[in-house]
N, C-alpha and C positions, 0 to 999 in steps of 0.2 A: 564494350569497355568495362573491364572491371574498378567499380567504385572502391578508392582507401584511401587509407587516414596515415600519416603521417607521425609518430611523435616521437621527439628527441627534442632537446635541449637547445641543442646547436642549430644556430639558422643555416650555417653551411654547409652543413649533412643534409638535412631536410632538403635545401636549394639540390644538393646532387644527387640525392634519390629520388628528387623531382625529376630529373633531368632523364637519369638511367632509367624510370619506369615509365612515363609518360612517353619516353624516346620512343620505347617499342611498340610503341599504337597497340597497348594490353589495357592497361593500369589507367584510371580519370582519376588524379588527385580532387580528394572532393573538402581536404579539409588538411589544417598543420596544426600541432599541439604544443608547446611546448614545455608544459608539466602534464602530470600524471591524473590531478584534477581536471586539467582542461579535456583530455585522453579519455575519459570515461564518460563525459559531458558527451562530448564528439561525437564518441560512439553510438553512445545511446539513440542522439539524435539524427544521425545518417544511414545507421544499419548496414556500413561498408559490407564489404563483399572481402574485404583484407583488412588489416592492421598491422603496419610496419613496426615496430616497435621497442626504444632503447628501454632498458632497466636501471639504471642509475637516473631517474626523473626526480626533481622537485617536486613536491607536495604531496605526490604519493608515488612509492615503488612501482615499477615493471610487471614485479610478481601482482602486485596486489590490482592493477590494471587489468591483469588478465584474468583475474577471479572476476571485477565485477562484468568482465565483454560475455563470459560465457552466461552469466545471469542475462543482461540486459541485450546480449546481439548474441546469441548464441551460434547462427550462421556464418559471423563475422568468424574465418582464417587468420591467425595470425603470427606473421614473422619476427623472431626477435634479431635486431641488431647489436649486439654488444659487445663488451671490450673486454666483458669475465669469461674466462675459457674455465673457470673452477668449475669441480662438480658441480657442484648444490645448487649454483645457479644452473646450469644446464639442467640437471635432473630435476627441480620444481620450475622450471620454465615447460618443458617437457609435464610433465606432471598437468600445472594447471593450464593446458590446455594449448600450448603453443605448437602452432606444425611444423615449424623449422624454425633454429638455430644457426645464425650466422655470425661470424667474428669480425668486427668493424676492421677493416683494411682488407676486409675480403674484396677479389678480384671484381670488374661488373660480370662477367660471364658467369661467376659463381654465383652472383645476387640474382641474374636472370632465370639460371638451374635453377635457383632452389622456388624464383617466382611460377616458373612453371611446372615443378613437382607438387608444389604447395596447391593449384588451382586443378590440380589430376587429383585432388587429395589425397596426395604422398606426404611422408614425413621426410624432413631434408637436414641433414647436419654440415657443418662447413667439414672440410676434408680434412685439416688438420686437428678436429674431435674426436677420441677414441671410440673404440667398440664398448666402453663400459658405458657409455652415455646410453646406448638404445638398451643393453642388457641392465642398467639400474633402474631403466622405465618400466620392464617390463615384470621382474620383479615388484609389485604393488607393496607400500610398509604394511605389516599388519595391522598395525595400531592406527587409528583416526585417527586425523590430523586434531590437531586442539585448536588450529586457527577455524575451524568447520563450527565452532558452538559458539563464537563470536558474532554479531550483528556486522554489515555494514560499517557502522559510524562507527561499532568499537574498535573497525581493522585500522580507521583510519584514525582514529586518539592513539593507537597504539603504536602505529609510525611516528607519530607526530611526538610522543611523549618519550620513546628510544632515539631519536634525534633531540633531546633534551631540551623541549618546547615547553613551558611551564602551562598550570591550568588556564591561566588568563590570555596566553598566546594559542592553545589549542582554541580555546573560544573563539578569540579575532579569527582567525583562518578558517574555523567552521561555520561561523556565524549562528555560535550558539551563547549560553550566560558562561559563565565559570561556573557557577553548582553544576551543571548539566556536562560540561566538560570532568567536574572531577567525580560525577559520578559516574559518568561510562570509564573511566582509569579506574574506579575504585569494584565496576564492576568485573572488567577483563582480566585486571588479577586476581580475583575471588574463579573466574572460570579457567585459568589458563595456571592456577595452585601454583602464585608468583608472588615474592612479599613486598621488596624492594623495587629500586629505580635498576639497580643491579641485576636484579633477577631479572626485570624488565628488558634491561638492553644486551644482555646476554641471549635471552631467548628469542629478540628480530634477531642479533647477528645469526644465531642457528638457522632461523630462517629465512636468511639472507635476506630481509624486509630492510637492513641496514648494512653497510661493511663496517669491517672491525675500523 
């Protein structure tokens, strides 16, 4: 039985991707998440063998989940569930590390494909994703990412602070002081050459860390 992790929002997705993967005597649901904190906690601590996985999470991004699974469970597969057919989500889903790409109202027969492309270690796209999706992957940018010279804690002040969390609310949710919160903001944008709140939530939206 392949051990994974569950996370989305909604308890009624979760309940029926419990239902469709578990059905197939494959998949051992070993855990449910429902933000993006809880999501990398999980992770960490199970070492799933999958991660099912929506991108519009509470407390931290999709994207930024699968940045930390590849550090912390680097074996951990996993599939993203989601509602954004846009590039940029696909191509840095794609990118940091995801094996397949699924569009919520996908079929279950599609969701079983892609579970068993995904465990052959194939890469799986939903059918109605274009051909630019695997040719934009495969194309590498030339230029480092600037989120790469970021710590940890700064990826996650920096969701926190583009969803317009002020210093003393990033604190509460981190369980850090406020100096310590607004010195990791005061450091991300000294490394990410950002001045403003603007600059700030311009550049998650580029990096789909937030939607417009």
């Amino acid at each position: 039985m392949t051990s994974t992790i569950i996370a989305d929002d909604h308890e009624i997705v979760r309940r029926g991707l419990k239902g469709i993967l578990e059905g197939e005597g494959v998949c051992k649901i070993v855990a449910e998440a429902a933000d993006g904190l809880a999501a990398t906690q999980l992770v960490e601590r199970h070492q799933p063998a999958l991660l099912v996985l929506d991108l519009n999470l509470p407390r931290l991004h999709g994207l930024e989940v699968l940045r930390e699974t590849r550090t912390s469970s680097p074996r951990t597969r996993v599939i993203v569930l989601s509602m954004h057919h846009d590039e940029p989500y696909v191509v840095e889903a794609l990118r940091h590390g995801a094996m397949a790409y699924l569009l919520k109202g996908s079929e279950t027969q599609e969701i079983l494909h892609a579970l068993k492309e995904v465990l052959a270690g194939r890469r799986f796209l939903s059918a109605t994703l274009s051909e630019w999706a695997i040719n934009a992957l495969i194309a590498k940018p030339t230029d480092a990412d600037p989120l790469a010279s970021l710590t940890p804690r700064e990826r996650l002040v920096l969701q926190l602070a583009a969803e317009g969390h002020s210093n003393p609310e990033v604190a509460e949710k981190l369980f850090i002081s406020p100096r310590t919160a607004e010195t990791h903001r005061t450091n991300l944008l000294r490394k990410l050459g950002l001045q403003t709140q603007t600059d700030l939530v311009r550049f998650a939206i580029r990096k789909c860390l937030i939607t417009a």
